[in-house]
GUDRENMI-288714 format. One line per 4 residues: for each residue x, y, z of N, C-alpha, C. Coordinates in Angstrom, 2 decimals, decimal comma, always signed. Atoms other than C-alpha are relative to their C-alpha. Last residue first. Layout:
X:Y:Z:X:Y:Z:X:Y:Z ~ ... .
This chain:
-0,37:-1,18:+0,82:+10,75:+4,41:+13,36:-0,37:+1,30:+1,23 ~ -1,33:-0,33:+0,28:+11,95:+1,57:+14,82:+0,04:+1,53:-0,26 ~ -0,84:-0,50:-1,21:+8,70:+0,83:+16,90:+1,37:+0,87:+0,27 ~ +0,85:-0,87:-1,12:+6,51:+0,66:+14,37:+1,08:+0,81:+1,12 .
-0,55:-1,40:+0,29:+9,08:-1,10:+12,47:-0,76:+1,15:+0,48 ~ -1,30:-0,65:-0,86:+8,09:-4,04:+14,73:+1,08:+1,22:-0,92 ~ +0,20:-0,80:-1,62:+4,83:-3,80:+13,90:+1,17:+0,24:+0,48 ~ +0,76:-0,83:+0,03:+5,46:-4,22:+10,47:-0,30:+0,62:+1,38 .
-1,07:-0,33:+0,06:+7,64:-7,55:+10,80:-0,29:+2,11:-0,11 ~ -0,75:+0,02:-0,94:+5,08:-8,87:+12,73:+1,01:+0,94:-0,27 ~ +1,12:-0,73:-0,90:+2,51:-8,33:+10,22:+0,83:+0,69:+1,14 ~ -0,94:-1,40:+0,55:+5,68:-9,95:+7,52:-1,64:+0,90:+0,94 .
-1,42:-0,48:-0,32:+5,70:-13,03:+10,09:+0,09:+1,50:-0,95 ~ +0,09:-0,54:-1,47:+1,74:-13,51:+10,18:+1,54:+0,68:+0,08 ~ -0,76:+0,93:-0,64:+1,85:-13,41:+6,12:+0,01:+0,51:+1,73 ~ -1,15:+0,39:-0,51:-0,16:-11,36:+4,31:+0,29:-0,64:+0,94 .
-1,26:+1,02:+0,17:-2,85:-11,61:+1,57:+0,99:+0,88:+1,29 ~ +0,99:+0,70:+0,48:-5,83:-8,75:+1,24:+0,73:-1,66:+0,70 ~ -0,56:+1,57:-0,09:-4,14:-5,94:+2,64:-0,98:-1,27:+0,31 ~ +0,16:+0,72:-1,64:-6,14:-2,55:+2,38:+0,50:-1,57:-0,47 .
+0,15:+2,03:+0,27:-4,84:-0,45:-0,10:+0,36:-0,93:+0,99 ~ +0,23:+0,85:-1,52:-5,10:+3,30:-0,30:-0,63:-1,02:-0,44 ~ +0,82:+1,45:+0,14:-3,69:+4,51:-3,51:-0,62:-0,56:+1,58 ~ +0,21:+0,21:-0,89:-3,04:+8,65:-3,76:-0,47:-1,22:-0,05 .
+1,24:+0,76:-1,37:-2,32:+10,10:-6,50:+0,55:-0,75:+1,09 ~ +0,20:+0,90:-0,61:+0,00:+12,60:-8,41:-1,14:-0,39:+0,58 ~ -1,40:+0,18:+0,83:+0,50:+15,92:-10,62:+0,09:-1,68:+0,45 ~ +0,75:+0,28:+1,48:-2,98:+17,40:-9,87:+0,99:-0,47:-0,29 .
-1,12:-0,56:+0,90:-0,70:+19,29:-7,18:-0,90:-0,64:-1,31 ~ +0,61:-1,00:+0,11:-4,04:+18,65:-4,51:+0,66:+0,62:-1,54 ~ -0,40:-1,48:-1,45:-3,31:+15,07:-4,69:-0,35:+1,40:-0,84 ~ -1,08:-0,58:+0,36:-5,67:+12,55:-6,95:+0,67:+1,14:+1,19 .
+0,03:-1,71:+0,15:-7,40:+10,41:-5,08:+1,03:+0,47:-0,83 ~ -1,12:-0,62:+1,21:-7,51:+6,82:-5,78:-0,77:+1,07:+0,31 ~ +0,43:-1,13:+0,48:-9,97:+4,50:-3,10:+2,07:+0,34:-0,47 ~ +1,17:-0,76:-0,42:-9,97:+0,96:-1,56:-0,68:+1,10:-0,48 .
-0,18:-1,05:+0,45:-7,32:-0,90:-4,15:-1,53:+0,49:+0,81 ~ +0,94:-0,05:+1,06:-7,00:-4,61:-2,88:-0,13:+1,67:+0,25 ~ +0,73:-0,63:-0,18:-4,13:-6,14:-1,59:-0,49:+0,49:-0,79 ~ +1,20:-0,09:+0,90:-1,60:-8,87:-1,57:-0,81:+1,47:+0,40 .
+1,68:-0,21:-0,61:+1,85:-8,39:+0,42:-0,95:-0,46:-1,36 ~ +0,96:+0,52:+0,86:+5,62:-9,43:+0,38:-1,33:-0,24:+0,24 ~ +1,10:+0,58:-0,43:+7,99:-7,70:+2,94:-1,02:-0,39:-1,31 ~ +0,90:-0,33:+1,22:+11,22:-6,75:+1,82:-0,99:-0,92:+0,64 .
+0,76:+0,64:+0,15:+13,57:-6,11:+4,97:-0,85:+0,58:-1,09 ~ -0,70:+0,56:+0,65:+16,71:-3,51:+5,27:-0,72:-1,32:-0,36 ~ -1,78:+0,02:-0,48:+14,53:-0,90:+6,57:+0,78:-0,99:-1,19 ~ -0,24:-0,40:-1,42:+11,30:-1,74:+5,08:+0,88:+0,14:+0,71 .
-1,36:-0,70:-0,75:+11,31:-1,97:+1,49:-0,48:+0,38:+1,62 ~ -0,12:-1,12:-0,79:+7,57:-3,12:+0,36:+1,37:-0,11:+0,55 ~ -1,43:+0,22:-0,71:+7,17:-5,91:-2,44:+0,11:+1,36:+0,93 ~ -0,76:-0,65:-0,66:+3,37:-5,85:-3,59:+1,05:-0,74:+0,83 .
-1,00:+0,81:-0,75:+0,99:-7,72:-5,89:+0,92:+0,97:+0,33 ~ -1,40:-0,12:+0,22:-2,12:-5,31:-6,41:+0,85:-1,06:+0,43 ~ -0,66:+0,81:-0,99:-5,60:-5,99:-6,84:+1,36:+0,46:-0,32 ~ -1,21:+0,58:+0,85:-8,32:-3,67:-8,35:+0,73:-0,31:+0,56 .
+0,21:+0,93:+0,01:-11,52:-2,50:-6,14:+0,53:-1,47:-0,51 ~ +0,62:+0,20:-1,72:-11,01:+1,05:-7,07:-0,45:-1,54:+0,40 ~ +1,37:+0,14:-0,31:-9,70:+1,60:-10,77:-0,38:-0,21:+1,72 ~ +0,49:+1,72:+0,04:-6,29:+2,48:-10,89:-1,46:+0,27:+0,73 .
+1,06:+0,61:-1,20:-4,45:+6,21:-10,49:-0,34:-1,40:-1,19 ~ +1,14:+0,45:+0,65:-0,87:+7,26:-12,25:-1,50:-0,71:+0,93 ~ +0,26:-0,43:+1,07:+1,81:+8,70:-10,99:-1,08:+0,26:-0,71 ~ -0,44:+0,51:+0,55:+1,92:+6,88:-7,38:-0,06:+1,35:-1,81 .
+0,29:-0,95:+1,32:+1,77:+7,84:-4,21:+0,72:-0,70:-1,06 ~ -1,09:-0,28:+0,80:+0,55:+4,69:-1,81:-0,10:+1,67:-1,00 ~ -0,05:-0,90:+1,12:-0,97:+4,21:+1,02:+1,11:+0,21:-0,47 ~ -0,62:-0,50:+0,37:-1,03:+0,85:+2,72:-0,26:+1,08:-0,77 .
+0,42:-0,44:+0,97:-3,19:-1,64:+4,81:+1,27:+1,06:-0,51 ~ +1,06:+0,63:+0,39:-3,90:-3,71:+7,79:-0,07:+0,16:-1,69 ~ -0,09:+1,15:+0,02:-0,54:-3,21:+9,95:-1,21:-0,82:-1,33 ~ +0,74:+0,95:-1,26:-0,34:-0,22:+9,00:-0,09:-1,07:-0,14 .
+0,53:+1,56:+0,21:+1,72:+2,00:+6,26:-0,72:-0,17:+1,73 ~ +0,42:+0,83:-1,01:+1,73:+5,60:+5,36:-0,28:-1,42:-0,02 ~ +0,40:-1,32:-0,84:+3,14:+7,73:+2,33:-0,14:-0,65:+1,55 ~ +0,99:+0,21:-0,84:+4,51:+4,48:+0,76:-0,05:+1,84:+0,44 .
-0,72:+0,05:-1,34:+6,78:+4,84:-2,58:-1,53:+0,08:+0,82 ~ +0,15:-1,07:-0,43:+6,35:+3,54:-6,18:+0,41:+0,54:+1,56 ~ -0,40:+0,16:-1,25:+7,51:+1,11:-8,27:-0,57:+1,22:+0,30 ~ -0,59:-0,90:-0,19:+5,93:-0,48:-11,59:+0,38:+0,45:+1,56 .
-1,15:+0,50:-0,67:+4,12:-3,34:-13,75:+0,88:+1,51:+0,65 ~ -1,04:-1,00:-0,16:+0,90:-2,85:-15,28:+0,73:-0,14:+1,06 ~ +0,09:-1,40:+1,20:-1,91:-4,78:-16,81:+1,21:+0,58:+0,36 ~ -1,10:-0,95:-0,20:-1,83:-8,73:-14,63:+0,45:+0,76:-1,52 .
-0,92:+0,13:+0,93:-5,00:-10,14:-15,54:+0,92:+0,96:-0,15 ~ -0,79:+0,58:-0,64:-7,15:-10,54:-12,54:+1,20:-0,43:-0,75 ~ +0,01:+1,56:+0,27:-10,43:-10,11:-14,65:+1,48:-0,49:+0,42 ~ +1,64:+0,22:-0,71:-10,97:-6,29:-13,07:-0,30:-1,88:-0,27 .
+1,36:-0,15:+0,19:-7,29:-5,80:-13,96:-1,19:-0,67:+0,43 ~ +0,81:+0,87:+0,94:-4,21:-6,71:-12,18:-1,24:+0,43:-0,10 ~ +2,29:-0,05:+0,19:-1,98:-4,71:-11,08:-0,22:-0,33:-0,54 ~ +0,84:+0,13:+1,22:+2,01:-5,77:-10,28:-1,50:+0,58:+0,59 .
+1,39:+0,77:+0,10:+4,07:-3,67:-7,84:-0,40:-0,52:-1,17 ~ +0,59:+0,42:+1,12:+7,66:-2,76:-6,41:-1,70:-0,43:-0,03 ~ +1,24:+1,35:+0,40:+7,25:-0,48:-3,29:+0,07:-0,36:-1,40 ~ +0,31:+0,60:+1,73:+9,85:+1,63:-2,03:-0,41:-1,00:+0,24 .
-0,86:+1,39:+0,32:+9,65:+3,27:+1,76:-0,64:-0,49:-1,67 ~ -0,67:-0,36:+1,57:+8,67:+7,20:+2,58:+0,31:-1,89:+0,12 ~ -1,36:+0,23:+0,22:+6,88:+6,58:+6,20:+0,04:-0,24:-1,41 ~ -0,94:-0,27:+0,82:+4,46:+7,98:+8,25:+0,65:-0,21:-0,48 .
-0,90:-1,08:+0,10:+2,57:+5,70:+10,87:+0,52:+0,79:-1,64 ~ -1,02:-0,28:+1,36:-0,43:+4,24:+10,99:+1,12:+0,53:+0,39 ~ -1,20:-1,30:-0,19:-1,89:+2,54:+13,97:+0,41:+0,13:-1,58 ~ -1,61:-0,09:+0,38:-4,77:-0,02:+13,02:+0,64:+1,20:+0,37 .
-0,17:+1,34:-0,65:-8,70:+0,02:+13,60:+1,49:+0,02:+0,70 ~ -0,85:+0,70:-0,13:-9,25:+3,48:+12,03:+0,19:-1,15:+1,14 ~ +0,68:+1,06:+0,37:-12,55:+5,37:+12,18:+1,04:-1,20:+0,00 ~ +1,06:+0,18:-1,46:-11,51:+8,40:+13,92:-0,74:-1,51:-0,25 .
-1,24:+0,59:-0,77:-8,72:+8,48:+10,58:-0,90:-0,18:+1,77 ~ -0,67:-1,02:-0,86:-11,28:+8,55:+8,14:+0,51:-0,22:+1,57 ~ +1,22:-0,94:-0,99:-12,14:+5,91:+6,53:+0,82:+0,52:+0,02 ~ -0,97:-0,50:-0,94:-9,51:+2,97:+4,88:-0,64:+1,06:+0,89 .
């Protein structure tokens, strides 16, 4: 995901719920749970979550977008922890999605 002079994609800001599976390093779905977005883009997603995940680990993702659930793949770039030591940080660049839920992304771009 780089640093933000390095970015491809617009991000914006936005709180929205995310169910997810992860699947371990052999693609064997380990842990099941929801969390919320900090920032989405068209390419990719941060997440805070409780708990961190290896780097390079896959997620299945449902994202809340307004009154739309968008259904993604992606793969786990980097896990920070935040400064509170109490949470992380997932940035996850979209591996799997659909031209219509890209679309449907840009056009909350606009909503929000």
């Amino acid at each position: 995901m780089g640093e933000i002079k390095d970015r491809k994609f617009k991000r914006i800001e936005s709180l929205n719920l995310v169910t997810f599976t992860h699947y371990d390093s052999e693609m064997n779905p380990d842990y099941e749970g929801a969390a919320r977005t900090l920032d989405i883009s068209e390419n990719g997603i941060l997440l805070e979550f409780f708990r961190d995940f290896p780097d390079g680990t896959f997620m299945d993702m449902e994202v809340a977008l307004h009154d739309t659930i968008i259904k993604v793949k992606g793969r786990i770039v980097r896990c920070t922890k935040q400064e509170t030591g109490e949470k992380f940080n997932l940035g996850i660049q979209f591996t799997e999605i659909s031209n219509e839920n890209r679309e449907l992304i840009k056009n909350f771009f606009s909503s929000e």
